[in-house]
LUMVEX-554168 format. One record per residue (C-alpha): residue in one letter; residue number from 1; x, y, z. Coordinates in nm, 4 decimals. Layout:
% LUMVEX-554168
+---------+-----+----------+----------+----------+
| residuo | num |        X |        Y |        Z |
+---------+-----+----------+----------+----------+
|       A | NUM |        X |        Y |        Z |
...
+---------+-----+----------+----------+----------+
% end
This chain:
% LUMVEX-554168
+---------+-----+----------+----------+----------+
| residuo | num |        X |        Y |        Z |
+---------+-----+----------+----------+----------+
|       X |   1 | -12.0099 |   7.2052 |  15.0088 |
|       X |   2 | -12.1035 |   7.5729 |  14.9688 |
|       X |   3 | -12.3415 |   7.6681 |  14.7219 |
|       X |   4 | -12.2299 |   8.0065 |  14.6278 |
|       X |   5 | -11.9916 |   8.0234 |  14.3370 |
|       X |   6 | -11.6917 |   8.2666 |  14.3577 |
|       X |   7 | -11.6714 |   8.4686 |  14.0681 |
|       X |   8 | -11.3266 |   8.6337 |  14.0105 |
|       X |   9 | -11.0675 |   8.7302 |  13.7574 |
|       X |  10 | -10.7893 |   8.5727 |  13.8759 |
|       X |  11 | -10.7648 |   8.2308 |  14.0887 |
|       X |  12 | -10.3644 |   8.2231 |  14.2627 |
|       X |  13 | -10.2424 |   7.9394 |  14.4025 |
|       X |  14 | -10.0320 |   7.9452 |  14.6552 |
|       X |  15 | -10.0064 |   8.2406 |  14.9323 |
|       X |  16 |  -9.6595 |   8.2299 |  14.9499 |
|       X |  17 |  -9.3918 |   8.5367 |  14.8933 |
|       X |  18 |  -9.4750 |   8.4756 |  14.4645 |
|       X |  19 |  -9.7869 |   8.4269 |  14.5190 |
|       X |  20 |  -9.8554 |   8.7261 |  14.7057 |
|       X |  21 |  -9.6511 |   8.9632 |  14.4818 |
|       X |  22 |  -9.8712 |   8.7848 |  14.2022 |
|       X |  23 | -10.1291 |   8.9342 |  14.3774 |
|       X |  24 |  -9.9741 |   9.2691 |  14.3480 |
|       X |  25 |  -9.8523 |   9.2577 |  13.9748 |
|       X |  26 | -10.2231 |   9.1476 |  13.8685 |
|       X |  27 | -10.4040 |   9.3785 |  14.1242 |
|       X |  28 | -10.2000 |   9.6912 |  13.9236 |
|       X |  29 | -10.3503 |   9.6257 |  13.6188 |
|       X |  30 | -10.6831 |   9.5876 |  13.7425 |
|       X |  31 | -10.6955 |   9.1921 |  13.8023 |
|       X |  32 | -10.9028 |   9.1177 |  14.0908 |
|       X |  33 | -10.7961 |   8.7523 |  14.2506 |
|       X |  34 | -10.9094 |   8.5063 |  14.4745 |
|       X |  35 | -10.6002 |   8.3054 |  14.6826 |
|       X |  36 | -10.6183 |   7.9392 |  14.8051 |
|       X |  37 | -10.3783 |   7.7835 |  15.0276 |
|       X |  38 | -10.3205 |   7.4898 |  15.2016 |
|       X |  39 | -10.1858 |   7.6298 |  15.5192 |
|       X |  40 | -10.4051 |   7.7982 |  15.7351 |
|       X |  41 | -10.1893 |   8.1425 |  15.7070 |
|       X |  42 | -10.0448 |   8.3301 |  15.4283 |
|       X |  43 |  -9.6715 |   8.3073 |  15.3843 |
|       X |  44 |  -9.5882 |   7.9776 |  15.2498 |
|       X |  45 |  -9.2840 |   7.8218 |  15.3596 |
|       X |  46 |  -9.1172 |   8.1720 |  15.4904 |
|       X |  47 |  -9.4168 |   8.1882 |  15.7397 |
|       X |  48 |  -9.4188 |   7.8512 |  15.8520 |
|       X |  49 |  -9.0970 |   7.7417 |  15.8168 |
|       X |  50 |  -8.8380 |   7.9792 |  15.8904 |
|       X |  51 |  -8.9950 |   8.3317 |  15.9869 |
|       X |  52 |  -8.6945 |   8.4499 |  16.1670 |
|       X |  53 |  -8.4980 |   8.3500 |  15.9711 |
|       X |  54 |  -8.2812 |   8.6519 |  15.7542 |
|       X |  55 |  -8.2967 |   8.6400 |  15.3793 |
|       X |  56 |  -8.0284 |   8.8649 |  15.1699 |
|       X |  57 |  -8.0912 |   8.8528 |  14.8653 |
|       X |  58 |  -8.4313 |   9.0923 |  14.8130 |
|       X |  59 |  -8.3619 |   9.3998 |  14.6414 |
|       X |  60 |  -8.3108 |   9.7339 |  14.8691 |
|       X |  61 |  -8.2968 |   9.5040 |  15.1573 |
|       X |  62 |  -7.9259 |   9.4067 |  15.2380 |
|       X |  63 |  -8.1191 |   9.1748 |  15.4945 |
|       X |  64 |  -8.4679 |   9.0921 |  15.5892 |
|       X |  65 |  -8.6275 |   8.8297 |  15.8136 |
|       X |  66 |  -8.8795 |   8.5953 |  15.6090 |
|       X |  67 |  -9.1795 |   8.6662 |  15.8292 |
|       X |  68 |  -9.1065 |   9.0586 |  15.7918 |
|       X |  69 |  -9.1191 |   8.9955 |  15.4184 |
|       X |  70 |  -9.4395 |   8.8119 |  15.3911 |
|       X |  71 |  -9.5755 |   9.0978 |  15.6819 |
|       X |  72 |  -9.4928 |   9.3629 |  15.4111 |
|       X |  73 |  -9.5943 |   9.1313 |  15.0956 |
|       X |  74 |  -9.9261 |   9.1650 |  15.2740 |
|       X |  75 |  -9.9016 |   9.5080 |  15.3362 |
|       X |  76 |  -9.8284 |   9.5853 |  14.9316 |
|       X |  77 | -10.1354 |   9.3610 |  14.8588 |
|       X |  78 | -10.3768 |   9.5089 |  15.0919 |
|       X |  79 | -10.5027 |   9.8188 |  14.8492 |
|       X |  80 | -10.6416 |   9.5219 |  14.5855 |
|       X |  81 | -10.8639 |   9.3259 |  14.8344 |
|       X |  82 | -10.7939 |   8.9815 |  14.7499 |
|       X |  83 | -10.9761 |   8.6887 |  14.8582 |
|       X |  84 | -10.7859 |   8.4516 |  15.0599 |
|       X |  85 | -10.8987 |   8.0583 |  15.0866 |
|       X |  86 | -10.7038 |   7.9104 |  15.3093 |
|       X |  87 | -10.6282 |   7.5255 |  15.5011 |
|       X |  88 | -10.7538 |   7.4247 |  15.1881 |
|       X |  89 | -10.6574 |   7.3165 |  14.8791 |
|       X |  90 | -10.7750 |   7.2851 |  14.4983 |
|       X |  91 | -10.8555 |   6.9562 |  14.3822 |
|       X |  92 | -11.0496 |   6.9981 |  14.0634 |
|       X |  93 | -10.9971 |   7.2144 |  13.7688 |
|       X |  94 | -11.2390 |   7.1980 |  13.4726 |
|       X |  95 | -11.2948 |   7.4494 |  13.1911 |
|       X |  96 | -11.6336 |   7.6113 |  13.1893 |
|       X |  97 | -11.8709 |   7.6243 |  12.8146 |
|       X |  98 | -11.7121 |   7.9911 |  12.8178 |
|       X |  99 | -11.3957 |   7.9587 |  12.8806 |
|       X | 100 | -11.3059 |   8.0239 |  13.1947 |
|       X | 101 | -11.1895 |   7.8015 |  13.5058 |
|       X | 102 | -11.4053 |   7.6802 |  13.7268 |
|       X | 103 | -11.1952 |   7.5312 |  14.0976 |
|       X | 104 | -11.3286 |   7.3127 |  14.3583 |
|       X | 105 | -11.1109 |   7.2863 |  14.6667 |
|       X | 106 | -11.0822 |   7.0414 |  14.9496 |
|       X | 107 | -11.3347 |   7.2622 |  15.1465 |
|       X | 108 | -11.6041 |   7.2726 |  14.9101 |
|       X | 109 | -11.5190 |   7.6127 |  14.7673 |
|       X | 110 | -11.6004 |   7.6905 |  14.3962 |
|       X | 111 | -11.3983 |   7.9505 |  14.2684 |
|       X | 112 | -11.4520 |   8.0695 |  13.8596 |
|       X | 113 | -11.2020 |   8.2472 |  13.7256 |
|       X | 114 | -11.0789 |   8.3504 |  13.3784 |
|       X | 115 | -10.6946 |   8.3019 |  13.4219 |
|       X | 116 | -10.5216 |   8.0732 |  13.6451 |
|       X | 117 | -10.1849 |   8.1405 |  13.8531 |
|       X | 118 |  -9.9937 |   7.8520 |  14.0304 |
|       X | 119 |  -9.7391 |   7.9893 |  14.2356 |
|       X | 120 |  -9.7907 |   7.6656 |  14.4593 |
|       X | 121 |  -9.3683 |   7.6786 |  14.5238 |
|       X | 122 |  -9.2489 |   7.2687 |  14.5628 |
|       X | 123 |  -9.6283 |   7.2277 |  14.6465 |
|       X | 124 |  -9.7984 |   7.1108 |  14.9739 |
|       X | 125 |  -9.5189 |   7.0222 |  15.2234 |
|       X | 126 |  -9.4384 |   6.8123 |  15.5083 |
|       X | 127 |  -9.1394 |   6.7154 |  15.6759 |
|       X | 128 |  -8.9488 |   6.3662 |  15.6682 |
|       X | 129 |  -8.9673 |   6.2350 |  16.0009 |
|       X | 130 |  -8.6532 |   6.0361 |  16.1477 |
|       X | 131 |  -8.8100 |   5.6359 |  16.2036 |
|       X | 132 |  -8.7832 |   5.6570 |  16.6197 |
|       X | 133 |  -9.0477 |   5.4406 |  16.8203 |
|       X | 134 |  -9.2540 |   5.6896 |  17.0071 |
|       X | 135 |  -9.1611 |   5.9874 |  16.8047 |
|       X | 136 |  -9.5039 |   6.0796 |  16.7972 |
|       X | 137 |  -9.5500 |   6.1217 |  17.1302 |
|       X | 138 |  -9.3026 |   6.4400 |  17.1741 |
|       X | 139 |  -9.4004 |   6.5845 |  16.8524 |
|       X | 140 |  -9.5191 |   6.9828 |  16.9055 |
|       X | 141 |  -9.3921 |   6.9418 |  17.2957 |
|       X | 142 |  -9.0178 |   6.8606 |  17.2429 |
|       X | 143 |  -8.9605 |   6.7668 |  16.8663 |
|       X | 144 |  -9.0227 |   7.0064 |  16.6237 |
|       X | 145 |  -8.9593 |   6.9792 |  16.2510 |
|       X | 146 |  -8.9304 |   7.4024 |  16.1908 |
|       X | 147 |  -8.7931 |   7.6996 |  16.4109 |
|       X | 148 |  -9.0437 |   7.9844 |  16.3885 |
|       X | 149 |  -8.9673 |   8.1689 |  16.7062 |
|       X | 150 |  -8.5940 |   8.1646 |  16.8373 |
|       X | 151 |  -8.7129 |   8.2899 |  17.1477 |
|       X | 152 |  -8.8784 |   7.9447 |  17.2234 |
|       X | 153 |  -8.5747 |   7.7992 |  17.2395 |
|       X | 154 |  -8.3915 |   8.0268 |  17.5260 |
|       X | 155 |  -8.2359 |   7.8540 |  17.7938 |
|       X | 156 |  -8.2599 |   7.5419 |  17.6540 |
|       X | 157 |  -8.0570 |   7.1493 |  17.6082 |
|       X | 158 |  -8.1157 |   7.1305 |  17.2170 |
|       X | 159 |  -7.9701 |   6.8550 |  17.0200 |
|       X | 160 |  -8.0180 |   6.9106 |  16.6029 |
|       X | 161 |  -7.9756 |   6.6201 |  16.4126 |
|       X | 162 |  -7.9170 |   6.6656 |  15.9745 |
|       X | 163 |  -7.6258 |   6.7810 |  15.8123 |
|       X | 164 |  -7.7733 |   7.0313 |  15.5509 |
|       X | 165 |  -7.8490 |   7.4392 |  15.5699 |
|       X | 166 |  -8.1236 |   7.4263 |  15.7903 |
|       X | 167 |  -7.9226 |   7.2111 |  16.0544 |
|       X | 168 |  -7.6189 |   7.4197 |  16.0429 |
|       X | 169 |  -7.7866 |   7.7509 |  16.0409 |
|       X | 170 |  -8.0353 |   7.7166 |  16.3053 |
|       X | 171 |  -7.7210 |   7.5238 |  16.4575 |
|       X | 172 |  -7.5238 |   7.8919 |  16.4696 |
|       X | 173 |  -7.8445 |   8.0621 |  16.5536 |
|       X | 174 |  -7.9680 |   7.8914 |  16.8259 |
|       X | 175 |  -7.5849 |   7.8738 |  17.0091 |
|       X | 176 |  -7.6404 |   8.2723 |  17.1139 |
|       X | 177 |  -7.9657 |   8.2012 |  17.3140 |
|       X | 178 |  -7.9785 |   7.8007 |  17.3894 |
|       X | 179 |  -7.8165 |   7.6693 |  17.7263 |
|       X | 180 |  -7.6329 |   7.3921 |  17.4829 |
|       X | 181 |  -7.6501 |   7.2660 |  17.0967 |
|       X | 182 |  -7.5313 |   6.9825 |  16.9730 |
|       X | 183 |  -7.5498 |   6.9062 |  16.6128 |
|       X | 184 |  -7.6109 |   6.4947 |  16.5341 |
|       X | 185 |  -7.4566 |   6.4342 |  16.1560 |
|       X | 186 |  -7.3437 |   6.0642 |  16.0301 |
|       X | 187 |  -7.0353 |   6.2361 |  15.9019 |
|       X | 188 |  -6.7886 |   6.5325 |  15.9727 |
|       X | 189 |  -6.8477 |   6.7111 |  15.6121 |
|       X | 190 |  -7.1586 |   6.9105 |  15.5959 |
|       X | 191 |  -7.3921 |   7.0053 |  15.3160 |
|       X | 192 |  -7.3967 |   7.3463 |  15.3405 |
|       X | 193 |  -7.2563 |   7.6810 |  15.2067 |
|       X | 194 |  -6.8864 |   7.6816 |  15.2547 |
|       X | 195 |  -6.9116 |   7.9955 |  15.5078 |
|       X | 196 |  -7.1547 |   7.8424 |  15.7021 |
|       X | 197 |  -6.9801 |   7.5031 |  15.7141 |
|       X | 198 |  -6.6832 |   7.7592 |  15.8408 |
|       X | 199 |  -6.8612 |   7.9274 |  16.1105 |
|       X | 200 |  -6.9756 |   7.6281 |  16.2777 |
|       X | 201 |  -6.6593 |   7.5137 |  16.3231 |
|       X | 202 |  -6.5302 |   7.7929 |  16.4542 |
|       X | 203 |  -6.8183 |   7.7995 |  16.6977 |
|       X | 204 |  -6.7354 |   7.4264 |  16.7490 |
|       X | 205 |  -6.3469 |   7.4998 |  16.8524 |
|       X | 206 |  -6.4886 |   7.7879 |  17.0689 |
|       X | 207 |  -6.7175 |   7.4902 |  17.2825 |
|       X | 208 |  -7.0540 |   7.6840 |  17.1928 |
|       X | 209 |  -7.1344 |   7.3869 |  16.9608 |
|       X | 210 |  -7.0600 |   7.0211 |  17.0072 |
|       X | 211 |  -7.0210 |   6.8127 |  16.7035 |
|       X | 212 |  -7.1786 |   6.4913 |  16.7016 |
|       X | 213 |  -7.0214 |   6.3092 |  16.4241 |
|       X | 214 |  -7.0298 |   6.0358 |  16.3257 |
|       X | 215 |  -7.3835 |   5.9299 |  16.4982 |
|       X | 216 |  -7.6827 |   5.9141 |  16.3842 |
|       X | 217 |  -8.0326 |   5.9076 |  16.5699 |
|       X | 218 |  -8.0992 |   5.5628 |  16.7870 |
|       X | 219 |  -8.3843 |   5.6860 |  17.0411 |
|       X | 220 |  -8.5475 |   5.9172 |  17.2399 |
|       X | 221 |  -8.5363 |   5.8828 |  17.6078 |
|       X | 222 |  -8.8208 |   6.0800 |  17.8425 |
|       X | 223 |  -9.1898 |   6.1061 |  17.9305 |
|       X | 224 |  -9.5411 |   6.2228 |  17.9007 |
|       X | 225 |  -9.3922 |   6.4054 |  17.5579 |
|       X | 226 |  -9.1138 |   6.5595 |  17.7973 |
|       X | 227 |  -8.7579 |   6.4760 |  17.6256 |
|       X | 228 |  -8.4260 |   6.4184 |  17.8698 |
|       X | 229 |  -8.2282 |   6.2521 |  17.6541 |
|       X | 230 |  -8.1650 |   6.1487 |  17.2604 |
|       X | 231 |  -7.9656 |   5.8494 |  17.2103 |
|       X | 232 |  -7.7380 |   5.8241 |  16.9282 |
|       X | 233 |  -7.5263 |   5.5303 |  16.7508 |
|       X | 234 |  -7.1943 |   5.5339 |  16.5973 |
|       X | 235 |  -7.1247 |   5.3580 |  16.2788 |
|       X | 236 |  -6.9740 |   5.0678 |  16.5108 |
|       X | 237 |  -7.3446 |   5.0411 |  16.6597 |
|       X | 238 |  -7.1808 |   5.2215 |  16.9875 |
|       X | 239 |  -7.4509 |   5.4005 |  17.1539 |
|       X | 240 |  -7.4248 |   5.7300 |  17.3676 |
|       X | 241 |  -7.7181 |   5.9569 |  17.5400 |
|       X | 242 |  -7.7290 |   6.3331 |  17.4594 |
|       X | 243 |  -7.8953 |   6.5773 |  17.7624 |
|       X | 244 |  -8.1833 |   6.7210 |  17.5462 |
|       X | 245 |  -8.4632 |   6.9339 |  17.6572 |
|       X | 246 |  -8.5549 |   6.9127 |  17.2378 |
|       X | 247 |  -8.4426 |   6.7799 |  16.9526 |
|       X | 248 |  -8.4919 |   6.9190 |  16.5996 |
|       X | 249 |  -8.4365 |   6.6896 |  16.3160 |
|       X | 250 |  -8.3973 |   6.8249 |  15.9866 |
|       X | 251 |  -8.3849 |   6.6247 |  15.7115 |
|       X | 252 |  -8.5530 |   6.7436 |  15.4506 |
|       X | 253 |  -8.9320 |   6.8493 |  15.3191 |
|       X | 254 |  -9.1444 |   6.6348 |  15.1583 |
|       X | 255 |  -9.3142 |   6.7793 |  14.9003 |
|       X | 256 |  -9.6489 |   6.6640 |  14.6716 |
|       X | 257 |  -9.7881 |   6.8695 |  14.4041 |
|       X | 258 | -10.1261 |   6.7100 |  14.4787 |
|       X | 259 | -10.3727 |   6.7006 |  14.2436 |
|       X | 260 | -10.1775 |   6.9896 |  14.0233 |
|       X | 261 |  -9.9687 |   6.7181 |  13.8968 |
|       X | 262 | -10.3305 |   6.5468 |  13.7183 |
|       X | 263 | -10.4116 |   6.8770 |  13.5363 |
|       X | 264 | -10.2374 |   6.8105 |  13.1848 |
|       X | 265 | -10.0054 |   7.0593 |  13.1951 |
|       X | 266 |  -9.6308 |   6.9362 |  13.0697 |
|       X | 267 |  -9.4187 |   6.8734 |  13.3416 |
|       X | 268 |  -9.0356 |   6.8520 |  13.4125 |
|       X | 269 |  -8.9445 |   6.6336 |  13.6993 |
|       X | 270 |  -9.2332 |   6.7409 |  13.9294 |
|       X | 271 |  -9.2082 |   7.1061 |  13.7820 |
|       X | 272 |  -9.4513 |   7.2534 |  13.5322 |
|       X | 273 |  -9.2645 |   7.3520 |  13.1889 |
|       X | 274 |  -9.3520 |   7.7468 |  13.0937 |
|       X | 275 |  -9.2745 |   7.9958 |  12.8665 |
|       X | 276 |  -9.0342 |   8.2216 |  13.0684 |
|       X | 277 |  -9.1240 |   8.5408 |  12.8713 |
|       X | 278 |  -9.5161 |   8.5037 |  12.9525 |
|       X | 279 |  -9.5348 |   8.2411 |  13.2579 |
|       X | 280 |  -9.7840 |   8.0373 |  13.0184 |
|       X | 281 |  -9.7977 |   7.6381 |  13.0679 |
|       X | 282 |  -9.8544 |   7.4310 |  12.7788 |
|       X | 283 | -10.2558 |   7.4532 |  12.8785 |
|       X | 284 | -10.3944 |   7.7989 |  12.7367 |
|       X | 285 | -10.5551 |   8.0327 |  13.0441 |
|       X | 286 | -10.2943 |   7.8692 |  13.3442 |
|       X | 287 |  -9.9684 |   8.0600 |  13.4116 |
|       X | 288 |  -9.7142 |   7.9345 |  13.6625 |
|       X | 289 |  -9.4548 |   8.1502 |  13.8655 |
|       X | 290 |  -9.1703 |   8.0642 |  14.1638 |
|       X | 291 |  -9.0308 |   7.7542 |  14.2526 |
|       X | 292 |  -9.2903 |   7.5013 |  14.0780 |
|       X | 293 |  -9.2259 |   7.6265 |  13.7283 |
|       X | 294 |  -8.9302 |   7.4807 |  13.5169 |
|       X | 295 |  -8.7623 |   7.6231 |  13.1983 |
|       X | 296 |  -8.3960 |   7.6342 |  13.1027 |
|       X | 297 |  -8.1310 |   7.7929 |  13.3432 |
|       X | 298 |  -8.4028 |   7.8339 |  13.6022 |
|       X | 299 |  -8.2788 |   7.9988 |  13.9010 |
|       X | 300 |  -8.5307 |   7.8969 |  14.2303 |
|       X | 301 |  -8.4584 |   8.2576 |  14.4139 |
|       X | 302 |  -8.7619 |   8.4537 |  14.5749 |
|       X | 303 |  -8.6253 |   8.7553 |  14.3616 |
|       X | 304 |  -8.6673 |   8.5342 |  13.9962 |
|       X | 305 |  -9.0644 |   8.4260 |  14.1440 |
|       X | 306 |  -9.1400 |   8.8277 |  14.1403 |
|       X | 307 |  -8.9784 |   8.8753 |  13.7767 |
|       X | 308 |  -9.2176 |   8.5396 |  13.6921 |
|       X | 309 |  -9.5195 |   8.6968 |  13.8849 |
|       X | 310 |  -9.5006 |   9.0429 |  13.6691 |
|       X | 311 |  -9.4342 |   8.8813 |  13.3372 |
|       X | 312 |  -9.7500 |   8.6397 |  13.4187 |
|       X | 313 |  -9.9649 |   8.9105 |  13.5042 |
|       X | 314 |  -9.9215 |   9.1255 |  13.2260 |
|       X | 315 |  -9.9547 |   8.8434 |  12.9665 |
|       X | 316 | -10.2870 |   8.6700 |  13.1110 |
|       X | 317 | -10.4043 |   9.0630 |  13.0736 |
|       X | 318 | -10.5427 |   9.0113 |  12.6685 |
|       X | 319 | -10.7685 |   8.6555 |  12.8868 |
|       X | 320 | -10.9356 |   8.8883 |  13.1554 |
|       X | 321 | -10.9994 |   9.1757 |  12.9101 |
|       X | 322 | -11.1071 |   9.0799 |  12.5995 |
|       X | 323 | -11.0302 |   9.3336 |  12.3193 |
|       X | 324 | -10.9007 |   9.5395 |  12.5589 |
|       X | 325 | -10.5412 |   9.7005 |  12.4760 |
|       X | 326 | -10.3060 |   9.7304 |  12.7796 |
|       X | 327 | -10.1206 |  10.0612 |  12.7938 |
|       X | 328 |  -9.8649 |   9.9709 |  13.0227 |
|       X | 329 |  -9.7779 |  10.2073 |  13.2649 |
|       X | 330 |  -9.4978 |  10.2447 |  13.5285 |
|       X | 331 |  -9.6011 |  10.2268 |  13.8804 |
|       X | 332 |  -9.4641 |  10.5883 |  13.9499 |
|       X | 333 |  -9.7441 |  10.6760 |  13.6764 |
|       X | 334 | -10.0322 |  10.5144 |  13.7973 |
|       X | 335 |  -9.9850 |  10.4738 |  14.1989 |
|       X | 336 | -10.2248 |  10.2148 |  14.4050 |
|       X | 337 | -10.5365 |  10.2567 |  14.5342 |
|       X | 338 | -10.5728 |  10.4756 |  14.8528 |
+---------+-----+----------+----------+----------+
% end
């Protein structure tokens, strides 16, 4: 426990894409913040996830690769200093005799801050591991749960198991630079967008991809964390061994608010419930933008998080300056610190 009590404007959760343009939004109208995050790096889930992976939809970029977008996030956020907290993660919240928030987080930090901003995304996240004896043993050496460098994957036997986006995408991807792919799915129909579903057949007819269906996951067959095989079973319980050098099973995140949940604030099915014009929950001082906010006809897009972020920012304005009228300027007006 540190002694020394963080005094701030603004405390952000979350250090992903929202919550680093929340950053931004806040540090133009003079709203100094202080960032926690439970990963050890900035970036949320494009950073750790899927940082070469392209992303289409951010306006002025027909397409941009998540971990350039959090590189250049940073870059925007840079002139406002914030204070980043990170492998860590906030487990108290209490209101202070004058008003303002006072945070404790899993490392002992004490952050006290007038406003709060969760932009925590689907929370802290982890993924849902496939129940094979010994899977442990070949985790980080020949299973891995998220691509974050194609590169690592050059040359070699990989067999992806899951039937959803990140299956069949990384599926495509990987077939220019792996030696083989072979996609593991317990049925032919995929869960996916329609072109990618029609791309990885195509890739399939062409012999670049093997389809694996209908199997599912049986065992893993190598040593000393070094894969050589992954055996799979039909529906009829008939078994067969895949070549693998790795195996990447995607199946889904978990995902925990964490303590967030225990704050008070009204929630829709593990979402917190805000006014979409100001980003305020239902407990006066805490805003919420991105993915873990909920209100009618929400679309979960990177692009609707920013919208969220500058709406947010310019309502919790009145809470860090007391009397204090906002003349709201266009950034062309007022520029960034040099």
């Amino acid at each position: 426990m540190t002694d020394a009590i963080h005094r701030t404007d603004a405390l952000v959760i979350g250090a992903g894409p929202v919550g680093l343009f929340t950053v931004f939004q806040c540090g133009m109208l003079r709203i100094k913040c202080h960032v926690v995050d439970v990963l050890d790096t900035i970036g949320g889930q494009c950073a750790a996830l899927y940082p070469e992976k392209p992303i289409f939809d951010i306006p002025a970029h027909p397409s941009v690769l998540a971990g350039d977008l959090i590189d250049r996030l940073s870059q925007q956020v840079e002139p406002f200093a914030p204070v980043y907290h990170l492998g860590q993660q906030v487990t108290g919240l209490t209101r202070t005799e004058e008003g303002r928030w006072r945070a404790e987080t899993s490392k002992g930090t004490v952050i006290d801050a007038a406003v709060v901003m969760i932009a925590a995304g689907a929370g802290a996240f982890g993924p849902n591991r496939p129940p094979l004896k010994g899977l442990e043993a070949y985790e980080g050496t020949s299973v891995f749960y998220y691509v974050t460098r194609r590169e690592d994957f050059r040359g070699k036997k990989v067999v992806i198991a899951g039937g959803g986006d990140s299956a069949v995408d990384w599926a495509i991807s990987l077939s220019e630079v792996a030696a083989s792919v072979q996609v593991v799915h317990r049925r032919a129909k995929f869960r996916c967008a329609p072109e990618s579903a029609a791309r990885l057949q195509e890739l399939a007819d062409a012999g670049k991809i093997e389809l694996v269906v209908p199997y599912q996951l049986s065992a893993l067959q190598g040593d000393g964390g070094v894969l050589t095989g992954v055996e799979v079973a039909d529906l009829d319980g008939g078994l067969r061994v895949l070549e693998a050098d790795v195996l990447l099973p995607f199946f889904g995140l978990a995902t925990d608010l964490g303590p967030i949940a225990d704050w008070g604030l009204a929630m829709e099915r593990s979402t917190i419930t805000i006014d979409p014009t100001t980003g305020a929950t239902s407990v006066p001082g805490i805003f919420a933008m991105g993915d873990v906010c909920h209100y009618p006809h929400k679309l979960k897009l990177i692009l609707t998080g920013f919208a969220e972020a500058a709406q947010a920012a310019h309502a919790c304005y009145p809470l860090v300056f007391p009397g204090e009228v906002l003349h709201f300027q266009h950034s062309t007006s007022v520029g960034v610190p040099a």
